[in-house]
C-alpha positions as CSV (number, residue, x, y, z in Angstrom):
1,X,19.7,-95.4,31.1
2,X,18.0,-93.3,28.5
3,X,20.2,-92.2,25.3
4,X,19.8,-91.1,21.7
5,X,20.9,-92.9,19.0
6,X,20.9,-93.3,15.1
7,X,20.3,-97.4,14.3
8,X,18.9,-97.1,10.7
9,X,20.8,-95.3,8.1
10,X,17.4,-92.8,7.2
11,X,16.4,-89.6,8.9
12,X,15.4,-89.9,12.3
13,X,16.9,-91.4,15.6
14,X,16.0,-93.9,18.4
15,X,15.0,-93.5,22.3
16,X,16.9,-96.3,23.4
17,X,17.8,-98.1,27.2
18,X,21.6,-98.5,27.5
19,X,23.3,-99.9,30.3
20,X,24.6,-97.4,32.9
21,X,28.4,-97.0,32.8
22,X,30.7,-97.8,35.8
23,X,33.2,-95.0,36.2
24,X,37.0,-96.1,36.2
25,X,38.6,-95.3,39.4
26,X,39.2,-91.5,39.4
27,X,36.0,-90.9,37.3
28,X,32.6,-89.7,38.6
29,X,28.8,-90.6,36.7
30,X,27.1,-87.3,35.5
31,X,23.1,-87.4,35.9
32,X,22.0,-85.4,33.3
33,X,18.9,-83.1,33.5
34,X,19.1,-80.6,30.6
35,X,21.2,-80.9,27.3
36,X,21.4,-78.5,24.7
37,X,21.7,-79.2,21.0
38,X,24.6,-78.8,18.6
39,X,24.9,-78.8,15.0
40,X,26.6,-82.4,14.9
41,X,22.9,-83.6,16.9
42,X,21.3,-82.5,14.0
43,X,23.5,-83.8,11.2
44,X,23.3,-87.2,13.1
45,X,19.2,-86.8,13.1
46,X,19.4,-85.8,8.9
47,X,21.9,-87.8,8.1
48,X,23.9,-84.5,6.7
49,X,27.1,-83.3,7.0
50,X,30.2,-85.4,7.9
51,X,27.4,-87.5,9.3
52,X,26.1,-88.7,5.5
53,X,29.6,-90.8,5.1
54,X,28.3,-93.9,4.3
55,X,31.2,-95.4,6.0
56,X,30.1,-94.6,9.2
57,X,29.0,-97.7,11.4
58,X,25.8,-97.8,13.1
59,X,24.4,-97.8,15.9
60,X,25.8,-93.9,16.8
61,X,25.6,-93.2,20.4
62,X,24.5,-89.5,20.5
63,X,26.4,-87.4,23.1
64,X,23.5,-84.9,23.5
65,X,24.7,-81.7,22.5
66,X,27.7,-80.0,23.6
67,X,25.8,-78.1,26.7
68,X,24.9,-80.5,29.7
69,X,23.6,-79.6,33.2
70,X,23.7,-82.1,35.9
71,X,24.6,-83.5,38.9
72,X,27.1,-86.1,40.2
73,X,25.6,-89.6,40.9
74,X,28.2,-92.1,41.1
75,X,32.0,-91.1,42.5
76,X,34.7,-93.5,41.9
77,X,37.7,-91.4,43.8
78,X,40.6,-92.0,45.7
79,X,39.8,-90.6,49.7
80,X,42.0,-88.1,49.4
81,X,40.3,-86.2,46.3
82,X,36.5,-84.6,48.4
């Protein structure tokens, strides 16, 4: 699966291929089709912010903005949750 992520410590991020998650039991896979973007998504792209800690450890996995629309792909529930 496609993600976002910040692998060099200079402005800028990646387009990357991660491996799709396996939901836990009681967890379902959200297919994304829009996200919006948050202020943190743009500190992680300019490396400003609490982002410009030099302690922070790369890679950083983007979470694509605080606003996601989607739909369910993968459902890992008990039969008695519908």
């Amino acid at each position: 699966m496609l993600g976002i992520a910040k692998m060099k410590p200079e402005k800028g991020v990646t387009l990357s291929e991660f491996p799709k998650p396996i939901p836990a039991e009681d967890e379902v896979l959200i297919k994304v089709k829009v996200s919006g973007i948050c202020g943190s998504d743009v500190w992680l792209y300019t490396l400003e912010g609490p982002l410009s800690d030099p302690r922070l450890t790369l890679p950083i996995i983007s979470s694509e903005g605080n606003f996601r629309y989607g739909f369910i792909s993968f459902r890992n529930l008990p039969a008695q949750i519908t």
